[in-house]
Backbone as CSV, one residue per row, in Angstrom:
resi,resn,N_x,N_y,N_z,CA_x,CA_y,CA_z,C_x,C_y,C_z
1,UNK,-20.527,36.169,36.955,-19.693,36.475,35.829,-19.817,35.344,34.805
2,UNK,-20.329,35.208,33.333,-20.376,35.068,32.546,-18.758,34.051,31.818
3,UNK,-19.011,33.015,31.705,-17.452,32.729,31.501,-17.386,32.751,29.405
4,UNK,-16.286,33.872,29.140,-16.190,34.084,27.735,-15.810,32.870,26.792
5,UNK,-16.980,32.274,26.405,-16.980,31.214,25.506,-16.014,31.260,24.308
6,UNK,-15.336,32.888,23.710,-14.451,32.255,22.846,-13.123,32.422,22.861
7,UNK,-12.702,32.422,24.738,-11.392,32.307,25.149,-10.763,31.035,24.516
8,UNK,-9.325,30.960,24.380,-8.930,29.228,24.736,-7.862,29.555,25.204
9,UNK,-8.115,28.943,26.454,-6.913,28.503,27.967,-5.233,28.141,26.430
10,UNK,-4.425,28.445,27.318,-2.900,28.447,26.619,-2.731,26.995,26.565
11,UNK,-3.051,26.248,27.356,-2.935,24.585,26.967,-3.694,24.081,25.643
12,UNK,-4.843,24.683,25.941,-5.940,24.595,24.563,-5.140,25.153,23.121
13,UNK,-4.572,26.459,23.214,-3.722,27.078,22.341,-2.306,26.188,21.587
14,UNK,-1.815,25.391,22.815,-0.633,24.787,22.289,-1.486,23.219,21.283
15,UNK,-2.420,22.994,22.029,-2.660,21.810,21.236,-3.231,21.867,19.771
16,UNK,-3.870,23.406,19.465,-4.205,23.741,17.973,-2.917,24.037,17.378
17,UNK,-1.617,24.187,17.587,-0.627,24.401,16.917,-0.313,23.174,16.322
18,UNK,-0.065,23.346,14.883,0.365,22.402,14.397,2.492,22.523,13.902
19,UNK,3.084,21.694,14.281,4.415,21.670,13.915,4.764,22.155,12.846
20,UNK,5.868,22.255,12.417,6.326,22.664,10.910,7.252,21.488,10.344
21,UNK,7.109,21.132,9.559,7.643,19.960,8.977,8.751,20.749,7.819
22,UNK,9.870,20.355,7.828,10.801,20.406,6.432,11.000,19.181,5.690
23,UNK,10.272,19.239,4.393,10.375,18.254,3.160,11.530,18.449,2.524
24,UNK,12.853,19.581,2.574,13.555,19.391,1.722,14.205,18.311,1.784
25,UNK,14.823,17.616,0.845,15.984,16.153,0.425,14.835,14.951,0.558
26,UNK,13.311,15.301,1.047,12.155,13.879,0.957,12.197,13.400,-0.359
27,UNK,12.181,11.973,-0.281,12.059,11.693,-1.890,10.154,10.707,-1.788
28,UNK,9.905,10.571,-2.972,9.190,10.178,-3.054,9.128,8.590,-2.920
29,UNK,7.956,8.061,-2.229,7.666,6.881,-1.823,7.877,5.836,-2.872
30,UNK,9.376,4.576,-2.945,9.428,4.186,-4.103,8.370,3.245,-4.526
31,UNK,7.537,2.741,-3.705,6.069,1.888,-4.291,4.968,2.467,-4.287
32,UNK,5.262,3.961,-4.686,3.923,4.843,-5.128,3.281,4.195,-6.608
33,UNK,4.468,4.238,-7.764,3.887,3.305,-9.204,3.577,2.527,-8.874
34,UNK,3.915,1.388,-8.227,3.350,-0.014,-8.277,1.988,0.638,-7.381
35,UNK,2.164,1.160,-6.273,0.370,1.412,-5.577,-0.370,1.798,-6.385
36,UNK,-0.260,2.362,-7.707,-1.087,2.853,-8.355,-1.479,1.836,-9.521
37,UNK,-0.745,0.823,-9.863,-0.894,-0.193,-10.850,-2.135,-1.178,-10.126
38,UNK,-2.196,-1.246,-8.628,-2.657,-1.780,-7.798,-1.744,-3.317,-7.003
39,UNK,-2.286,-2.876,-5.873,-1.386,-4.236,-4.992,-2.290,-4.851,-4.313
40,UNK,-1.964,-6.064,-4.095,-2.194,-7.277,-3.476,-1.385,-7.654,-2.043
41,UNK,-2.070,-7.451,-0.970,-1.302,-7.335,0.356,-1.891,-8.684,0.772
42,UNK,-0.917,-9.590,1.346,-1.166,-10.436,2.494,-1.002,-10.658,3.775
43,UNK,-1.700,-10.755,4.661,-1.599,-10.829,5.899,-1.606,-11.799,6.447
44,UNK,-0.053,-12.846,7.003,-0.320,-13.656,7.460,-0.971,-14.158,9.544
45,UNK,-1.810,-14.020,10.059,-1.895,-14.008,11.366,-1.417,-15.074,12.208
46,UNK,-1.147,-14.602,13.270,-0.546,-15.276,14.143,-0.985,-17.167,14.169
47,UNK,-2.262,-17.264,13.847,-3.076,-18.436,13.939,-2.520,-19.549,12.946
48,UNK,-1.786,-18.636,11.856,-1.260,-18.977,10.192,-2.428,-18.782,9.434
49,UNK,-3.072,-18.791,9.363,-4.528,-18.319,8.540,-4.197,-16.732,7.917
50,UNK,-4.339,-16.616,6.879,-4.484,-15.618,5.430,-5.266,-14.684,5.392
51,UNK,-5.208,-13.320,5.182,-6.206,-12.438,5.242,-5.246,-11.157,3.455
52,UNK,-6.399,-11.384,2.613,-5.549,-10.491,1.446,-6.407,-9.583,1.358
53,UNK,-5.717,-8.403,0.881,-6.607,-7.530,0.814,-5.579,-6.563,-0.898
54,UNK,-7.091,-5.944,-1.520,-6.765,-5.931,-2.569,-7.408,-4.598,-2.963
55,UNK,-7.002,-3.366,-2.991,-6.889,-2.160,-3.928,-7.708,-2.293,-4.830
56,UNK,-9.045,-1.528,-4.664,-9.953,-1.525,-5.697,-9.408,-0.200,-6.789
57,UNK,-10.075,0.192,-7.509,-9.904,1.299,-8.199,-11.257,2.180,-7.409
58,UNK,-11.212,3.603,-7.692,-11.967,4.362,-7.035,-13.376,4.367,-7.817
59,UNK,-13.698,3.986,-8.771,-14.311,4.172,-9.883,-15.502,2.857,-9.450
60,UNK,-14.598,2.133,-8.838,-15.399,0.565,-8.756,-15.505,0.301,-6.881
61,UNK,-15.284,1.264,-6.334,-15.064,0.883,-4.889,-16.326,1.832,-4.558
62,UNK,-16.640,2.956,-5.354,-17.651,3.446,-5.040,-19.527,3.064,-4.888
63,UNK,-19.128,1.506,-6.046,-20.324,1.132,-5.884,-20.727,0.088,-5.121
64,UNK,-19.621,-0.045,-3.713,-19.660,-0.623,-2.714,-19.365,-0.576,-1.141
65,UNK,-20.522,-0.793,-0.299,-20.376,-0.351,0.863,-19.241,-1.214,1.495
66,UNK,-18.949,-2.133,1.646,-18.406,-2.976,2.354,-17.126,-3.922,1.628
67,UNK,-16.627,-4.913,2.477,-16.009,-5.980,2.285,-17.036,-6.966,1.365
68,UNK,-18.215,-7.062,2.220,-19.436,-8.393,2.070,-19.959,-8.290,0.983
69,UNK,-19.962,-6.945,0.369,-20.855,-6.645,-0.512,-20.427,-7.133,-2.045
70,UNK,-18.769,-6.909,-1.688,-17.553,-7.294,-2.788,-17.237,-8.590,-3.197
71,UNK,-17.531,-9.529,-2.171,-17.114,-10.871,-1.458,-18.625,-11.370,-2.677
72,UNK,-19.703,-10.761,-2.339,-21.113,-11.629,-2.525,-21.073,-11.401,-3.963
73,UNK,-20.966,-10.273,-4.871,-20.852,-10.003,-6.275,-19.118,-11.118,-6.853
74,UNK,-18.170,-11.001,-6.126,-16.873,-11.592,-6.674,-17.550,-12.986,-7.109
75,UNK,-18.537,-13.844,-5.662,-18.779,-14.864,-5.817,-19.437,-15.663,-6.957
76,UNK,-20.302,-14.945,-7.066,-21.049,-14.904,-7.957,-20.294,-15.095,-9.202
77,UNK,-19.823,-14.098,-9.452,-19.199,-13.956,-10.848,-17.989,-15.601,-11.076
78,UNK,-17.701,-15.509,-9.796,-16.683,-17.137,-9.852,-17.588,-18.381,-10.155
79,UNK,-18.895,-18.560,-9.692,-20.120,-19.518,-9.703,-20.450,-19.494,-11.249
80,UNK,-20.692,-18.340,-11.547,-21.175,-18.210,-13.340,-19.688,-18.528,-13.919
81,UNK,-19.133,-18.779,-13.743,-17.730,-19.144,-14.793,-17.603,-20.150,-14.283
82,UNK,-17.808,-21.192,-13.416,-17.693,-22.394,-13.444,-18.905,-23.574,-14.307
83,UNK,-19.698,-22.618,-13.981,-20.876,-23.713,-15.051,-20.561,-23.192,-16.149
């Protein structure tokens, strides 16, 4: 017997259900404006050592793969303004 590949077992069934959520009285997130002005997050770690991280715009994040890639062009641009 052939087992029917597009059964799904009732356990399988409950886990594609997704809940129903009620938004009425939700208000909106009050540091949505400022997220959009852009923010500056710091992370201090346990060690005390600094980790910031900083909200590109989408426009300018696209022409970068990485952290390193951001880090090596920022540098740069800090090196040419010091001479």
């Amino acid at each position: 017997m052939k087992k029917n590949e597009n059964h799904i077992s009732n356990s399988e069934q409950d886990d594609l259900e997704v809940p129903e959520f009620n938004f009425d009285g939700a208000v909106q997130n009050p540091f949505a404006a400022q997220y959009k002005k852009g923010v500056t997050r710091t992370i201090i770690k346990s060690d005390g050592t600094k980790e910031h991280f900083i909200r590109l715009d989408p426009d300018v994040a696209k022409h970068y793969r990485s952290a390193t890639s951001v880090n090596k062009v920022l540098r740069r641009a800090v090196q040419n303004r010091q001479h």
